[in-house]
C-alpha positions as CSV (number, residue, x, y, z in Angstrom):
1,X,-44.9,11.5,3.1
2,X,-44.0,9.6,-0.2
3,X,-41.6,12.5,-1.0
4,X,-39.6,12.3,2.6
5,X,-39.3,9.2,2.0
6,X,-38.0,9.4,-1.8
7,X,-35.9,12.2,-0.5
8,X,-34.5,10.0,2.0
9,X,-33.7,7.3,0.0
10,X,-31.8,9.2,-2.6
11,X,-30.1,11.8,0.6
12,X,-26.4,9.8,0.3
13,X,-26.2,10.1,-3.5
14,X,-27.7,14.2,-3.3
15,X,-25.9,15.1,-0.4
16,X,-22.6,13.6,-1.3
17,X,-22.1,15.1,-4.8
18,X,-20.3,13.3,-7.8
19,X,-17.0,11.6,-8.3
20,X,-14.7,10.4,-11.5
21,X,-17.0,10.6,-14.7
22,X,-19.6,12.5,-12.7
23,X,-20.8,9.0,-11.1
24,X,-22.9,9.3,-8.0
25,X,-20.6,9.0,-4.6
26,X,-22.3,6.9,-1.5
27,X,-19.8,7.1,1.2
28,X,-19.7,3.8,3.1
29,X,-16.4,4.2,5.1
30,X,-15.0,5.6,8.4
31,X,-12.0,6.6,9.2
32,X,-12.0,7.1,13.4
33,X,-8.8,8.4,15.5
34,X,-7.3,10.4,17.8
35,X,-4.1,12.4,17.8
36,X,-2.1,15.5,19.6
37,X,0.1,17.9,17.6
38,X,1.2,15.0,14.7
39,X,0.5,14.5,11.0
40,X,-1.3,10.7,10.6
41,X,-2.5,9.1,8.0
42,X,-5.8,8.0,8.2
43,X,-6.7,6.8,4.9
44,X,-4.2,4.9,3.1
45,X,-4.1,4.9,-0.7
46,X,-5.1,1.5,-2.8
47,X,-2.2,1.8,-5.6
48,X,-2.4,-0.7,-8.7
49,X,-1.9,-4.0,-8.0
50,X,-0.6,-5.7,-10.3
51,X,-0.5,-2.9,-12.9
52,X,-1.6,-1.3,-15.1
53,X,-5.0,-1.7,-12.9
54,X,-6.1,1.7,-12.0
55,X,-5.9,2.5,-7.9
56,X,-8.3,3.5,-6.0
57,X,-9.0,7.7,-5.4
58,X,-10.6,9.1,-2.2
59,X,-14.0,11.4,-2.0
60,X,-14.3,13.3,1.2
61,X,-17.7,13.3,3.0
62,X,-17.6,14.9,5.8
63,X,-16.5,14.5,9.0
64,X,-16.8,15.0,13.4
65,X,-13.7,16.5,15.0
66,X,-13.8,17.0,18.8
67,X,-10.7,18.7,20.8
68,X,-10.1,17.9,24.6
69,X,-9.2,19.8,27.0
70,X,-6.9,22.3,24.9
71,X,-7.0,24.3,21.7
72,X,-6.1,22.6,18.8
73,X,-6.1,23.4,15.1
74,X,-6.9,20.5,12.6
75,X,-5.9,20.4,8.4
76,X,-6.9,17.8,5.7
77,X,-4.8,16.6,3.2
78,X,-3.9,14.2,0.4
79,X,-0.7,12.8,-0.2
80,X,2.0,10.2,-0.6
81,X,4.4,8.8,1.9
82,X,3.5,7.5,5.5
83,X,2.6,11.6,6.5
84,X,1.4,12.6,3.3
85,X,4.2,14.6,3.4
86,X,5.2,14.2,-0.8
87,X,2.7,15.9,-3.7
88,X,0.6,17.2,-0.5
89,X,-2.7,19.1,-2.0
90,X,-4.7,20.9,0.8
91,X,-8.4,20.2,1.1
92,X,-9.5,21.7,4.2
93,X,-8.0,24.8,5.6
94,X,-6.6,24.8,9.1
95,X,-9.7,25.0,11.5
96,X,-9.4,26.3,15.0
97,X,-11.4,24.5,17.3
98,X,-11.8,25.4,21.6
99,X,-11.0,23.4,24.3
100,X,-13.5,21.1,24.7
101,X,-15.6,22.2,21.5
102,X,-16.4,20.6,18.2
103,X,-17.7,20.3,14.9
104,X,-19.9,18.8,12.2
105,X,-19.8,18.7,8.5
106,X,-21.4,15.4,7.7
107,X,-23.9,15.1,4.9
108,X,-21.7,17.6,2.4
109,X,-19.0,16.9,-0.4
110,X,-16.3,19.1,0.7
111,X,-13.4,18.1,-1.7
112,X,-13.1,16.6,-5.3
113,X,-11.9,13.1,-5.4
114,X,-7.7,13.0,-5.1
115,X,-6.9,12.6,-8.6
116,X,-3.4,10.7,-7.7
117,X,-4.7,7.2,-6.7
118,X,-1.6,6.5,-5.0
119,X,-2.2,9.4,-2.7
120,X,-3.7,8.8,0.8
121,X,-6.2,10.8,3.6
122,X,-4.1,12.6,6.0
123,X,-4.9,14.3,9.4
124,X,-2.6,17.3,10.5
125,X,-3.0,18.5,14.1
126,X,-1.3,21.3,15.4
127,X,-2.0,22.5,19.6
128,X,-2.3,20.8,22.5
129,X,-5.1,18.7,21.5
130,X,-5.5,15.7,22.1
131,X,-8.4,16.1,18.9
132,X,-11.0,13.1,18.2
133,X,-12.0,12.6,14.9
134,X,-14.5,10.8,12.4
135,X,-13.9,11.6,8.7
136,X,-16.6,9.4,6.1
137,X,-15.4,8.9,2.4
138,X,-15.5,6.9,0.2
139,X,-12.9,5.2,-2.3
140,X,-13.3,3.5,-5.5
């Protein structure tokens, strides 16, 4: 019992793998939405202010995506500009998800920190949709 319990005390920093320096990440933030066929930004970057202060980078968690009634596909990125649509680097392929179907990837470290810290969390949905999402991360 005493090790399930160690076990799940120290489960955020295990499951969640390591960021910048190879320091522990604990995601504490959601990002919730909902979108058809459209690129959104879902996690905007934290840029120096005032520099030279270093900006904030992005670890990926995991996430819930749901679809609707339609097929829809569904992409992560990182990037700058209001789409992520400048220095884009992939981090999820594109996923085809069913009508009405979903999926859940919580509890892993699917990307490396985005090493621009001016680069946000973006969302591309391609389909009918519409497509649900929860993505956890952190940023520091």
């Amino acid at each position: 019992m005493k090790k399930l319990l160690a076990l799940l005390l120290l489960w955020p920093t295990l499951a969640l793998g390591q960021g910048a320096g190879g320091q522990p990440v604990t995601c504490n933030k959601t990002a919730q939405g909902s979108s058809g066929a459209a690129t959104t930004l879902i996690v905007p970057a934290v840029t120096p202010n005032p520099p030279p202060s270093p900006g904030q980078t992005i670890a990926i968690c995991g996430w819930d995506i749901t679809t609707g009634a339609a097929a829809a596909t569904y992409q992560l990125v990182y990037g700058t500009g209001a789409t992520c649509g400048t220095g884009t680097v992939i981090i999820t392929s594109a996923h085809n998800l069913g009508a009405t179907s979903g999926v859940s990837s919580t509890g892993r470290n699917y990307s490396t920190p985005s090493t621009n810290p001016a680069q946000g969390l973006c969302m591309i949905v391609t389909g009918t949709g519409p497509v649900q999402w929860t993505v956890y991360y952190a940023q520091f």
